[in-house]
PyMOL Python script that loads the backbone (N, CA, C, O; Angstrom):
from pymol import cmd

cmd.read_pdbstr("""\
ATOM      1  N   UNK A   1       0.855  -1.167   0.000  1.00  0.00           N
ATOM      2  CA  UNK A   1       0.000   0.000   0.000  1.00  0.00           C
ATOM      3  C   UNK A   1       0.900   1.228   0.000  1.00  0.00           C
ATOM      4  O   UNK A   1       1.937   1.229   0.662  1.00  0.00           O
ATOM      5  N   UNK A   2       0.515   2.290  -0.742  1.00  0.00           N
ATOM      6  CA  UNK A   2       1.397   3.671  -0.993  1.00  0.00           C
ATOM      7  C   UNK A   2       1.391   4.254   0.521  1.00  0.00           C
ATOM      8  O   UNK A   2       0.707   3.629   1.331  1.00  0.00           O
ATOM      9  N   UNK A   3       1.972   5.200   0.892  1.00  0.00           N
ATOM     10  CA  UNK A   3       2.153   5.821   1.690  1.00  0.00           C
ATOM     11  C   UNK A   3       0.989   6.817   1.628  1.00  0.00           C
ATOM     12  O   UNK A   3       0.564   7.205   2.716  1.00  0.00           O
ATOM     13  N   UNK A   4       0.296   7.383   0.294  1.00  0.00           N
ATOM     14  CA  UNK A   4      -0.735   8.175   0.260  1.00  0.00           C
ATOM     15  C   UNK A   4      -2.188   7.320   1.016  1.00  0.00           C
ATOM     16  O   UNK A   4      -3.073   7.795   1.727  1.00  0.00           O
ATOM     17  N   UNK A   5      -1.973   5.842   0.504  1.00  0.00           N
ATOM     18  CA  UNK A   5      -2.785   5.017   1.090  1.00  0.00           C
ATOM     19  C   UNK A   5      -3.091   4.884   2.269  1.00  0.00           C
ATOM     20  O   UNK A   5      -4.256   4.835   2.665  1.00  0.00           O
ATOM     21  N   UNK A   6      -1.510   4.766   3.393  1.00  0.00           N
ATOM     22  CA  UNK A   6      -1.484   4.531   5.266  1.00  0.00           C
ATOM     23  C   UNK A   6      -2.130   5.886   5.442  1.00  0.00           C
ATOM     24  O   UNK A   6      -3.095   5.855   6.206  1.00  0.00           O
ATOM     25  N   UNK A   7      -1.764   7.378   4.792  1.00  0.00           N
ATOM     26  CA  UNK A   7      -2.269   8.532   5.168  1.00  0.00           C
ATOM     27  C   UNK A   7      -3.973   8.010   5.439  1.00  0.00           C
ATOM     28  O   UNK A   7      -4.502   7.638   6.487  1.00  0.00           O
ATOM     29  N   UNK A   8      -4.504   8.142   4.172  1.00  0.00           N
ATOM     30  CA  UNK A   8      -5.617   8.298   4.468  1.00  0.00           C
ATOM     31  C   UNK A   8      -6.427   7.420   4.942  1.00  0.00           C
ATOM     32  O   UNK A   8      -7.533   7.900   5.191  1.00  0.00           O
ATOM     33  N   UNK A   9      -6.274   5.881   5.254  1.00  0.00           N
ATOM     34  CA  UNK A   9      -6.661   5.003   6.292  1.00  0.00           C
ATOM     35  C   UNK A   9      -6.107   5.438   7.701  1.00  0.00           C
ATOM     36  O   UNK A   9      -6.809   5.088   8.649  1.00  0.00           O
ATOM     37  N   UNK A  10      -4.768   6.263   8.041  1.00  0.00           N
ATOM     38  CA  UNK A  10      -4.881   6.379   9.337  1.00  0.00           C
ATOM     39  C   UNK A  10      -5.583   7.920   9.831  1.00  0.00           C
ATOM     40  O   UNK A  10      -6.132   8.093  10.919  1.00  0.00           O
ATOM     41  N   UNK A  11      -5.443   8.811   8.918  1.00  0.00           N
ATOM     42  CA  UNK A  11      -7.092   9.980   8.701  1.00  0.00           C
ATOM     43  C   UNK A  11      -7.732   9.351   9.312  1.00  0.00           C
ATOM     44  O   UNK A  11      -7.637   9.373  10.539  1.00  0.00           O
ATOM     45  N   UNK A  12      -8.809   8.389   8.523  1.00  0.00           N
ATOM     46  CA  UNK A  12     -10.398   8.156   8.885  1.00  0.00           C
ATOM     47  C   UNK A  12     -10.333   7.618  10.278  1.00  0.00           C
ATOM     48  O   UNK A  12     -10.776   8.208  11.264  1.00  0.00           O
ATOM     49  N   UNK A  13      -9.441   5.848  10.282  1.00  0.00           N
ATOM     50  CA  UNK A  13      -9.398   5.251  11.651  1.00  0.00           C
ATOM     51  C   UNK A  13      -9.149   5.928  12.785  1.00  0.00           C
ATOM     52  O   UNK A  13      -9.725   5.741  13.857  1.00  0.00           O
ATOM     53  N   UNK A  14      -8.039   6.954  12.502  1.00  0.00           N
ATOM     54  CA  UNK A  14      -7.361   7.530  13.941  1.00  0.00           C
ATOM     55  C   UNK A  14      -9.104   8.906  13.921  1.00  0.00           C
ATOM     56  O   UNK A  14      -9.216   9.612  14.923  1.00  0.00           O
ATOM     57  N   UNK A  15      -9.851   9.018  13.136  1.00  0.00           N
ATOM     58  CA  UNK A  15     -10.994  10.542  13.553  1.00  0.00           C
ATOM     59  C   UNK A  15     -11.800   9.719  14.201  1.00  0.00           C
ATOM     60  O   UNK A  15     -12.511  10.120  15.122  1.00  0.00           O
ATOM     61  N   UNK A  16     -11.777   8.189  13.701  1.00  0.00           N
ATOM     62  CA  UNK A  16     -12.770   7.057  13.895  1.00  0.00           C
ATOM     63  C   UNK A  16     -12.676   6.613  15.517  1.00  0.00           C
ATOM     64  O   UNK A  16     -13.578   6.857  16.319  1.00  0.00           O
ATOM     65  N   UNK A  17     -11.758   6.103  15.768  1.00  0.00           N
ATOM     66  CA  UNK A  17     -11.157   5.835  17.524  1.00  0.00           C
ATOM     67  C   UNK A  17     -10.685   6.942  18.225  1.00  0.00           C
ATOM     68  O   UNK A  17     -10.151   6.698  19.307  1.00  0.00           O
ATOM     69  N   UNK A  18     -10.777   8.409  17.768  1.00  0.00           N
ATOM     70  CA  UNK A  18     -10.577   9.205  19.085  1.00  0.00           C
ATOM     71  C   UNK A  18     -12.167   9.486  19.212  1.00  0.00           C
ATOM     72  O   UNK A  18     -12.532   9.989  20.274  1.00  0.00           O
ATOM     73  N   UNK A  19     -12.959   9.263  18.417  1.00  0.00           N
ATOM     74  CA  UNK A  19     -14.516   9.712  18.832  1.00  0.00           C
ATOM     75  C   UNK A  19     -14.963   8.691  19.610  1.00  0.00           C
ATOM     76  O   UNK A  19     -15.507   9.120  20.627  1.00  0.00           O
ATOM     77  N   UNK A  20     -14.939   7.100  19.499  1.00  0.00           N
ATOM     78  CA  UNK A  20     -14.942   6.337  20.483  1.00  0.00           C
ATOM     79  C   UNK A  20     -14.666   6.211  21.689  1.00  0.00           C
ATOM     80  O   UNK A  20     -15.434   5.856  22.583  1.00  0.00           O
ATOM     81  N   UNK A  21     -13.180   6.592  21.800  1.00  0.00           N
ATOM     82  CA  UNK A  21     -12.481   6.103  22.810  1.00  0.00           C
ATOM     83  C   UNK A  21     -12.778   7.714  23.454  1.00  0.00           C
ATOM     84  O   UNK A  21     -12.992   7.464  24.640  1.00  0.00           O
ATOM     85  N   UNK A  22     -12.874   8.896  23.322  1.00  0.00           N
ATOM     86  CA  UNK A  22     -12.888  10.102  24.546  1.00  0.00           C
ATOM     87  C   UNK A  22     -13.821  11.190  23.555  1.00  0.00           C
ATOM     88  O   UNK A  22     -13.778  12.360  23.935  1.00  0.00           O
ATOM     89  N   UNK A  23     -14.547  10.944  22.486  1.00  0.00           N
ATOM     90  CA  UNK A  23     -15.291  12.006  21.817  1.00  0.00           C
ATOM     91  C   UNK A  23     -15.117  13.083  21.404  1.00  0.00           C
ATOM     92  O   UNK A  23     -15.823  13.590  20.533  1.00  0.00           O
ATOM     93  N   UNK A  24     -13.910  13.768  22.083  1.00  0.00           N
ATOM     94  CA  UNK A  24     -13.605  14.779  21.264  1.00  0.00           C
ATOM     95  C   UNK A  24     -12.580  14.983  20.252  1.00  0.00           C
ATOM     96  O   UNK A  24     -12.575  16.014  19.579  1.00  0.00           O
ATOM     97  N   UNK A  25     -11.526  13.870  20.069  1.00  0.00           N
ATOM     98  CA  UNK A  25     -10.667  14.018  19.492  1.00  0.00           C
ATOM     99  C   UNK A  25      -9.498  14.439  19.883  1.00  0.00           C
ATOM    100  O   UNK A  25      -9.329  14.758  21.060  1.00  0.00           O
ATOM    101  N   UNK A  26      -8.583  14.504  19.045  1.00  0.00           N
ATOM    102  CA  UNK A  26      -6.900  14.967  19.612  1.00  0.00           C
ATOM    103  C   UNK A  26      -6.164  15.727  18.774  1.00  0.00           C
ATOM    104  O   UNK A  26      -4.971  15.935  18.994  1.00  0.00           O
ATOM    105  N   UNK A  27      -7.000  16.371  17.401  1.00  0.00           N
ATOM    106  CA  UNK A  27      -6.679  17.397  16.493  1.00  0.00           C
ATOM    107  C   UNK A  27      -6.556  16.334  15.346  1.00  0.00           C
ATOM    108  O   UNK A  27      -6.831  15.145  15.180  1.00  0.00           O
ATOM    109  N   UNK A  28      -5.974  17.420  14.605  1.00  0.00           N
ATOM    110  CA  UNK A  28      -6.120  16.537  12.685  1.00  0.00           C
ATOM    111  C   UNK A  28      -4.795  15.389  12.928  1.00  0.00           C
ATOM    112  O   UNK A  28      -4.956  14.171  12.858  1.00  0.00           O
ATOM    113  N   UNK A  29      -3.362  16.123  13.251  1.00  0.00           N
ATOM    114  CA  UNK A  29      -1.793  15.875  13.112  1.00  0.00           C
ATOM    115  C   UNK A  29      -2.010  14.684  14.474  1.00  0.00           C
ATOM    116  O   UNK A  29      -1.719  13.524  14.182  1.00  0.00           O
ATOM    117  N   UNK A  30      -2.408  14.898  15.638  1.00  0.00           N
ATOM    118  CA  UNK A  30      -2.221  13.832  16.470  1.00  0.00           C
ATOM    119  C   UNK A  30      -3.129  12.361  16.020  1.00  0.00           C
ATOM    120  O   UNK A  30      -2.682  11.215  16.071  1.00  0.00           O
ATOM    121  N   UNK A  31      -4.581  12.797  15.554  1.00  0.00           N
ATOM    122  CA  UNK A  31      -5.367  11.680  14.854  1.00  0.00           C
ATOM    123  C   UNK A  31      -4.755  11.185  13.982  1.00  0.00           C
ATOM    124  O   UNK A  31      -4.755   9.997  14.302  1.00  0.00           O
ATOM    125  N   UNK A  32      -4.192  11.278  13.033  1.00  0.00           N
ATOM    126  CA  UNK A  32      -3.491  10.882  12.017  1.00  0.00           C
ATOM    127  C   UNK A  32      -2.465  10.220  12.391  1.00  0.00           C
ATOM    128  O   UNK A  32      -2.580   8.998  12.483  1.00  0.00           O
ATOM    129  N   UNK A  33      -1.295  10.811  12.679  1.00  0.00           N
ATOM    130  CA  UNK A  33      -0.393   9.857  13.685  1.00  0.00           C
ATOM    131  C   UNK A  33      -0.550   8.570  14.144  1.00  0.00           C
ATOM    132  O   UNK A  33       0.015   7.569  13.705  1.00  0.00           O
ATOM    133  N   UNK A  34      -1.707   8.670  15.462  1.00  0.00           N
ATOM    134  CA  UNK A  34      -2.027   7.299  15.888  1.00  0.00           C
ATOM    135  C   UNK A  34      -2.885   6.465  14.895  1.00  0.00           C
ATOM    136  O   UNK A  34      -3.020   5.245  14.984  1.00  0.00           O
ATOM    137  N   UNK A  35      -3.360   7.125  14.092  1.00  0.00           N
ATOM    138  CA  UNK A  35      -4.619   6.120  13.253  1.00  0.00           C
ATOM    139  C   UNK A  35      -3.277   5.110  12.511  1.00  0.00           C
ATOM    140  O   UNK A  35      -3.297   3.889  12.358  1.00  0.00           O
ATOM    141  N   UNK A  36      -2.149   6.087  12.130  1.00  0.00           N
ATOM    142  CA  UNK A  36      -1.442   5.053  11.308  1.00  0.00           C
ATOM    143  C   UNK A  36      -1.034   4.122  12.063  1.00  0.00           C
ATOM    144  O   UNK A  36      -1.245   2.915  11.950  1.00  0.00           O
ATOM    145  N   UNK A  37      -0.219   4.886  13.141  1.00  0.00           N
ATOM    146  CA  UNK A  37       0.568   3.852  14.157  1.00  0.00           C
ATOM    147  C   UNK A  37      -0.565   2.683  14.546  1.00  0.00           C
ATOM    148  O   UNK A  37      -0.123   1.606  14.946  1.00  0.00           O
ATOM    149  N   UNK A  38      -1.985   2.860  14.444  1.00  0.00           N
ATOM    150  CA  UNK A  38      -3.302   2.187  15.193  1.00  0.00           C
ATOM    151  C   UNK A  38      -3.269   0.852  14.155  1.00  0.00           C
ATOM    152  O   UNK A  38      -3.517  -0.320  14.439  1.00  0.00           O
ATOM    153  N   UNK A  39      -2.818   1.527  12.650  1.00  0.00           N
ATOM    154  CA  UNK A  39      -3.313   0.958  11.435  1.00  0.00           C
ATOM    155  C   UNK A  39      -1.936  -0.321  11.557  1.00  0.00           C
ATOM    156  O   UNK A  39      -2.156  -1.493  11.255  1.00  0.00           O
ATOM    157  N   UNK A  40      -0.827   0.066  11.947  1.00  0.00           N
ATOM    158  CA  UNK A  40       0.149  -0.779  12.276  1.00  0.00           C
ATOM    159  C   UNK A  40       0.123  -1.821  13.308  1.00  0.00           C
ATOM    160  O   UNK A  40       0.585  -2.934  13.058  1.00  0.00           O
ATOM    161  N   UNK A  41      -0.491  -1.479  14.690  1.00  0.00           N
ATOM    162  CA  UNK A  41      -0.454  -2.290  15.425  1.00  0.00           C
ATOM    163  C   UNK A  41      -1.794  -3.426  15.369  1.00  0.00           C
ATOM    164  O   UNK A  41      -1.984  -4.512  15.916  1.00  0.00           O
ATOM    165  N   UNK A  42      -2.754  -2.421  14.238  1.00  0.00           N
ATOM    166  CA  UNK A  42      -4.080  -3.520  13.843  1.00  0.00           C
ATOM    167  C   UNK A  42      -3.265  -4.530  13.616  1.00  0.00           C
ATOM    168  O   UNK A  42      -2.902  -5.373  14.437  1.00  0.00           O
ATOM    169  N   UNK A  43      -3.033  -4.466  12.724  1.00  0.00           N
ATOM    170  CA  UNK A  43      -2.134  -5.522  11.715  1.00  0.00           C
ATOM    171  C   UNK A  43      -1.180  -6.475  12.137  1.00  0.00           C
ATOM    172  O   UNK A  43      -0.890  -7.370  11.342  1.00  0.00           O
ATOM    173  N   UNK A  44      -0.586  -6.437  13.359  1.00  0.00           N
ATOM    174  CA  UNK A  44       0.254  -6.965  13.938  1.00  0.00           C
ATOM    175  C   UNK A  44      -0.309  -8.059  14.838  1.00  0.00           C
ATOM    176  O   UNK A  44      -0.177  -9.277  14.952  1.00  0.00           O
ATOM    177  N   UNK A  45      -1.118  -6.905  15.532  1.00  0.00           N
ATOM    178  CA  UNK A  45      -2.705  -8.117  16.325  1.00  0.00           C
ATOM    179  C   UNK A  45      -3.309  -9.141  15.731  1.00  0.00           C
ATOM    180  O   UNK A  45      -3.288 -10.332  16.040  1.00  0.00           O
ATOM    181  N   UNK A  46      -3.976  -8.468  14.651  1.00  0.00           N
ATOM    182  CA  UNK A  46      -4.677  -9.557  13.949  1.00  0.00           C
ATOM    183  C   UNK A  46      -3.871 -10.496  12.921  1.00  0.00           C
ATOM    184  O   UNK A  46      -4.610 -11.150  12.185  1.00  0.00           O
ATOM    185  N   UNK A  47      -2.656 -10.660  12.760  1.00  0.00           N
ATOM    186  CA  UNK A  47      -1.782 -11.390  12.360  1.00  0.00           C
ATOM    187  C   UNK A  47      -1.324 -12.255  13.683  1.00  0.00           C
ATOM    188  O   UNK A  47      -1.115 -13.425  13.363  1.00  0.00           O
ATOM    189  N   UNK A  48      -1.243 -12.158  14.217  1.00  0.00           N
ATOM    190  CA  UNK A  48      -0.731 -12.611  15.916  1.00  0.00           C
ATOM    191  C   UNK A  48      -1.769 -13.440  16.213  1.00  0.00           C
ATOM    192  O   UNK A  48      -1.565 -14.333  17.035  1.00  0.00           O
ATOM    193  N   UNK A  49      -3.219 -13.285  15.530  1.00  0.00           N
ATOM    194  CA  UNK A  49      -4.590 -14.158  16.638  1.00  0.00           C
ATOM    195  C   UNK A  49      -4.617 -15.033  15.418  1.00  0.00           C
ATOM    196  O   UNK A  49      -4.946 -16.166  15.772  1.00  0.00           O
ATOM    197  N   UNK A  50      -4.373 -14.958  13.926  1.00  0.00           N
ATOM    198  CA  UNK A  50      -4.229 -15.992  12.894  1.00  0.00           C
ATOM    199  C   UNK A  50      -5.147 -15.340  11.645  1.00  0.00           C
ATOM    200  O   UNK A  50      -5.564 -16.080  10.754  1.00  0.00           O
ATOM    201  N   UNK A  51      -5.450 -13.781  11.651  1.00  0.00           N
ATOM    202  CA  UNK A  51      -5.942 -13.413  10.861  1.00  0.00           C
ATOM    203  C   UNK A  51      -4.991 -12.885   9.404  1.00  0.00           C
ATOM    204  O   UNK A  51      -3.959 -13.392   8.966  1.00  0.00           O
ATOM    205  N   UNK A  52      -5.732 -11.751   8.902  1.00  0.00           N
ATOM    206  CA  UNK A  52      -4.760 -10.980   7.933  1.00  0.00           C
ATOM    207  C   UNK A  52      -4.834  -9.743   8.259  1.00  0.00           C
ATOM    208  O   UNK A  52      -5.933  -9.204   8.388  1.00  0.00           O
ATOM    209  N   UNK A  53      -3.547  -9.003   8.470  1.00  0.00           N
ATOM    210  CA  UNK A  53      -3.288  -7.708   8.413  1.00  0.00           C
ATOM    211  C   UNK A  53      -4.151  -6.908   7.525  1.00  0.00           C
ATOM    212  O   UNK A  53      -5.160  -7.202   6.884  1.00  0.00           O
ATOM    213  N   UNK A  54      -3.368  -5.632   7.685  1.00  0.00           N
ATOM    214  CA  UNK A  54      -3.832  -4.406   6.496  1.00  0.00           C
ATOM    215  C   UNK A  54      -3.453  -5.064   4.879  1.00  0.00           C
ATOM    216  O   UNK A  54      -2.394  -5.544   4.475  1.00  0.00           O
ATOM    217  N   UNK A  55      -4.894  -4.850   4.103  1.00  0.00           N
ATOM    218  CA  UNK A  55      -4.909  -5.967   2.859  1.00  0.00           C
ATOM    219  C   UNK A  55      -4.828  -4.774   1.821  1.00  0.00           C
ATOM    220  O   UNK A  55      -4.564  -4.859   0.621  1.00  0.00           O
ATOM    221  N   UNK A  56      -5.181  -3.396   2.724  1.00  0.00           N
ATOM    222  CA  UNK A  56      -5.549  -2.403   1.393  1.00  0.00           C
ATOM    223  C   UNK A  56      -6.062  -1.448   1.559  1.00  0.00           C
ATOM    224  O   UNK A  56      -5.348  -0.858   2.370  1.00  0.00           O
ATOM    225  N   UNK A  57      -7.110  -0.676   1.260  1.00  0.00           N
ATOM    226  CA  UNK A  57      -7.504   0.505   1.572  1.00  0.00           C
ATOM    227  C   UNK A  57      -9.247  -0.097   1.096  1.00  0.00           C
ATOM    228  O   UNK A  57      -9.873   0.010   0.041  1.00  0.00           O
ATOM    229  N   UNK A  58      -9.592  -0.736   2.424  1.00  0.00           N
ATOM    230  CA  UNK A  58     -11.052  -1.293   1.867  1.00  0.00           C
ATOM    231  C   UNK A  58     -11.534  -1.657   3.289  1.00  0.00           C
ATOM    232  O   UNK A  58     -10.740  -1.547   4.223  1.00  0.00           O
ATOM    233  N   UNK A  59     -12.713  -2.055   3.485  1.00  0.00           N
ATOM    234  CA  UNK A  59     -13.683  -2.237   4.620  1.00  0.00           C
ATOM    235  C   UNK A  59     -13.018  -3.168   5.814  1.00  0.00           C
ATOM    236  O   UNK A  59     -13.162  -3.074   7.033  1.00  0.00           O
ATOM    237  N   UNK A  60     -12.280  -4.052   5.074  1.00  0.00           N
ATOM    238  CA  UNK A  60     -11.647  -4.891   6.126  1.00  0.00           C
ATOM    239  C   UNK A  60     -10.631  -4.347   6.921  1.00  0.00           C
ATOM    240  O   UNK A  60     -10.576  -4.435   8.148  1.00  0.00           O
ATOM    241  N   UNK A  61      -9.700  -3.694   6.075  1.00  0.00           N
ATOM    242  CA  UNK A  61      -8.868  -3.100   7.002  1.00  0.00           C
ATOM    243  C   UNK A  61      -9.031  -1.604   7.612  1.00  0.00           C
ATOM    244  O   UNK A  61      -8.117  -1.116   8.277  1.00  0.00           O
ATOM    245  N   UNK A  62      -9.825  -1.137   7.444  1.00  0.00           N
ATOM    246  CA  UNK A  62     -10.597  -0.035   8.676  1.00  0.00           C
ATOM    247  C   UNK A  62     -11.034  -0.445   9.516  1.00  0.00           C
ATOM    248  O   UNK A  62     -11.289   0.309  10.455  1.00  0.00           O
ATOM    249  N   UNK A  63     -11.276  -1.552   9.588  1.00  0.00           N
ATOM    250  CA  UNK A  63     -11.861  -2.388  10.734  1.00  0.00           C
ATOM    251  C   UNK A  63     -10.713  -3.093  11.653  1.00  0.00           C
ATOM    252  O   UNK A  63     -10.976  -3.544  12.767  1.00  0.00           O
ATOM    253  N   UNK A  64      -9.796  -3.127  11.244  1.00  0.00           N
ATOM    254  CA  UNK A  64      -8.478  -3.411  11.382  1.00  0.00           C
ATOM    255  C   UNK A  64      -7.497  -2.310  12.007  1.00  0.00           C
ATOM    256  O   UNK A  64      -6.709  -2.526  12.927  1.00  0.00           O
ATOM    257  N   UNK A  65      -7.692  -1.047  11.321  1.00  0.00           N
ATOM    258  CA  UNK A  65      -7.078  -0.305  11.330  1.00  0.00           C
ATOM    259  C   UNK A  65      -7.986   0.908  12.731  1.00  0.00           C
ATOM    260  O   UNK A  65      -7.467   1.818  13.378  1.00  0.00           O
ATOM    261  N   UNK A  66      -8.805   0.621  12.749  1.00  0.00           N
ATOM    262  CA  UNK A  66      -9.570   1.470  13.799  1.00  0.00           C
ATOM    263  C   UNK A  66      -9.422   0.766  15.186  1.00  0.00           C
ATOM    264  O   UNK A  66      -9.342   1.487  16.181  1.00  0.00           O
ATOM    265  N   UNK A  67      -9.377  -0.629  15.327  1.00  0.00           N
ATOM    266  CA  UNK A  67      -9.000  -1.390  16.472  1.00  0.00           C
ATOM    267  C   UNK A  67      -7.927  -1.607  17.154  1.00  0.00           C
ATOM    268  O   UNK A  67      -7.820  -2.001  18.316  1.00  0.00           O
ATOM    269  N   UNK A  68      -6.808  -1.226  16.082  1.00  0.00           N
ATOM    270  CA  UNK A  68      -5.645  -1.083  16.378  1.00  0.00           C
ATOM    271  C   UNK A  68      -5.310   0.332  16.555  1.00  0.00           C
ATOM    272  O   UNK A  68      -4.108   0.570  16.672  1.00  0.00           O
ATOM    273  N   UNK A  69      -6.100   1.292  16.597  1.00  0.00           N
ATOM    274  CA  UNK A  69      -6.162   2.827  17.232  1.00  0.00           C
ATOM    275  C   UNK A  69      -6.556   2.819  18.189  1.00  0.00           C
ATOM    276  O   UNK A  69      -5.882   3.040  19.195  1.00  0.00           O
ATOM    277  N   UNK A  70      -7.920   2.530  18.182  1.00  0.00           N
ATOM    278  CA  UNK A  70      -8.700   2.138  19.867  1.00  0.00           C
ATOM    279  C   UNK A  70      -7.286   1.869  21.197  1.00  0.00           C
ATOM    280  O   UNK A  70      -6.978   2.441  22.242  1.00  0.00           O
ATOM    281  N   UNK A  71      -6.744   0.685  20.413  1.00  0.00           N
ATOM    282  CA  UNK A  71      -5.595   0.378  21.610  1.00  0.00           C
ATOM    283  C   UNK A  71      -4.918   1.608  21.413  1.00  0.00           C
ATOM    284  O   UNK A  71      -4.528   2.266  22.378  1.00  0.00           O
ATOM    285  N   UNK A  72      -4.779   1.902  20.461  1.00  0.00           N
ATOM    286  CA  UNK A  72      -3.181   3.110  20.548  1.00  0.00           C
ATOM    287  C   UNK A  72      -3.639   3.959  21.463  1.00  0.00           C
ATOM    288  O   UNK A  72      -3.198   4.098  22.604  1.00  0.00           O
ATOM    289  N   UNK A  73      -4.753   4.675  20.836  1.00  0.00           N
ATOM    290  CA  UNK A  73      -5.165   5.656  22.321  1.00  0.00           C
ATOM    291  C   UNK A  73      -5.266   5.534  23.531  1.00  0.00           C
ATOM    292  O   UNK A  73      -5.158   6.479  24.312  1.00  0.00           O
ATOM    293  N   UNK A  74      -5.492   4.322  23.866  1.00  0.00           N
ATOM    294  CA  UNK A  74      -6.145   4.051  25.155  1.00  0.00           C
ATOM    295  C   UNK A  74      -4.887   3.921  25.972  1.00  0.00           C
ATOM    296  O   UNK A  74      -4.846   4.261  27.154  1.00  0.00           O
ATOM    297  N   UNK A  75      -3.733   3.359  25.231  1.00  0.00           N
ATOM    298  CA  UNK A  75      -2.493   3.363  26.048  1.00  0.00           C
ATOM    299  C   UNK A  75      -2.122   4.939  26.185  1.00  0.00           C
ATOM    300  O   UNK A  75      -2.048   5.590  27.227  1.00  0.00           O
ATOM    301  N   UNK A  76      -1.916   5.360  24.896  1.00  0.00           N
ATOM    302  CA  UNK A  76      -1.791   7.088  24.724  1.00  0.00           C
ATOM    303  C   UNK A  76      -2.397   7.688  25.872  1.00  0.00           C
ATOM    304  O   UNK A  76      -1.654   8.192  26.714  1.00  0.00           O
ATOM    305  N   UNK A  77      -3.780   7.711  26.050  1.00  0.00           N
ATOM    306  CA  UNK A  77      -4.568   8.297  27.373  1.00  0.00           C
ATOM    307  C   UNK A  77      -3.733   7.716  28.808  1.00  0.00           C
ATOM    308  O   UNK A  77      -3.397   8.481  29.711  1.00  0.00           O
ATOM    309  N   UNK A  78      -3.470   6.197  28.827  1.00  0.00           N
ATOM    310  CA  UNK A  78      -3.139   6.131  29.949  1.00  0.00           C
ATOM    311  C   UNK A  78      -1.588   6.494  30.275  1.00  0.00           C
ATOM    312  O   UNK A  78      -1.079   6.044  31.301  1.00  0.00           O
ATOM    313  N   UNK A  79      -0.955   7.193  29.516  1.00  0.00           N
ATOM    314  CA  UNK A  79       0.255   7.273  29.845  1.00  0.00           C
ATOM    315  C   UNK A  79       0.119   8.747  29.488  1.00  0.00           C
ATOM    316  O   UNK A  79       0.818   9.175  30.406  1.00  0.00           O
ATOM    317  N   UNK A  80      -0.203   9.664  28.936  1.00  0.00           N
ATOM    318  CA  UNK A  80      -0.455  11.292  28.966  1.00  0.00           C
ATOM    319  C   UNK A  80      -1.013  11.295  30.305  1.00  0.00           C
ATOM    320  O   UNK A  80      -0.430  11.823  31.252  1.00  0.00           O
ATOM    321  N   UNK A  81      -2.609  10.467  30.434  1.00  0.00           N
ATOM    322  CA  UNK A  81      -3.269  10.939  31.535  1.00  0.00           C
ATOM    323  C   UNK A  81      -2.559  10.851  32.945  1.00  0.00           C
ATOM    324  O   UNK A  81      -2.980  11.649  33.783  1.00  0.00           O
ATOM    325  N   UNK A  82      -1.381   9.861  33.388  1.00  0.00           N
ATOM    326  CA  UNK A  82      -0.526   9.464  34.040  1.00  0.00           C
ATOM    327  C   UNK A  82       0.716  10.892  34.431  1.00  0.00           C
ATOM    328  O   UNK A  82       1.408  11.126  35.421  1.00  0.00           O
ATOM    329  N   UNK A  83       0.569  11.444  33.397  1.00  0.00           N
ATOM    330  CA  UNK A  83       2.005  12.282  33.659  1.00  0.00           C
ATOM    331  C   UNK A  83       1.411  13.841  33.908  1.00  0.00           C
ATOM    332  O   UNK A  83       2.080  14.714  34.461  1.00  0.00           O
ATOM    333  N   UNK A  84      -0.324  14.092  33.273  1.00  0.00           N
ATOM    334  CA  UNK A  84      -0.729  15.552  34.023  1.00  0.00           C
ATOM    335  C   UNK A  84      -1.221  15.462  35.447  1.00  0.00           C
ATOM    336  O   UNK A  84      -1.293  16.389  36.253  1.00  0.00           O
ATOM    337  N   UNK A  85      -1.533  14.251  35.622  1.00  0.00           N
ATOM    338  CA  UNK A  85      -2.442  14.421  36.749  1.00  0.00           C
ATOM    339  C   UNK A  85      -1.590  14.120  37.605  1.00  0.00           C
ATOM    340  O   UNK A  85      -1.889  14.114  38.799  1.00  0.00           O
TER     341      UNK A  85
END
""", "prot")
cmd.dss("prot")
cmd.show_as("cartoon", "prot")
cmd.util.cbc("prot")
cmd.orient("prot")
């Protein structure tokens, strides 16, 4: 997959799992970021449980790629939220 490709799957996933995971989001540059990094560690997971990674820029792997954000953030939250409070 192109690099224009990880962009815009980790766009949607990372706008997709910060509205889930805390609703407001974390800006355009931080969503993006984790959606990719999210879109990476999808892929790693679901290769790890006996599935298939990121296949492409299609339904399966947003689904892939948003679950593997979900986690990114949630660690993200617990280790930001860890160091203001």
């Amino acid at each position: 997959m192109s690099i224009i490709g990880w962009i815009i799957l980790g766009l949607i996933a990372g706008f997709i799992a910060s509205k889930i995971v805390d609703k407001t989001g974390q800006g355009f540059l931080l969503d993006t970021v984790l959606g990719i990094v999210g879109a990476i560690v999808g892929g790693i997971v679901f290769s790890l449980a006996g599935g298939s990674g990121i296949t492409g820029l299609n339904f399966y792997s947003m689904i892939v790629a948003i679950i593997g954000a979900v986690i990114v953030l949630l660690i993200y939250h617990a280790v930001v939220g860890r160091r203001v409070s």
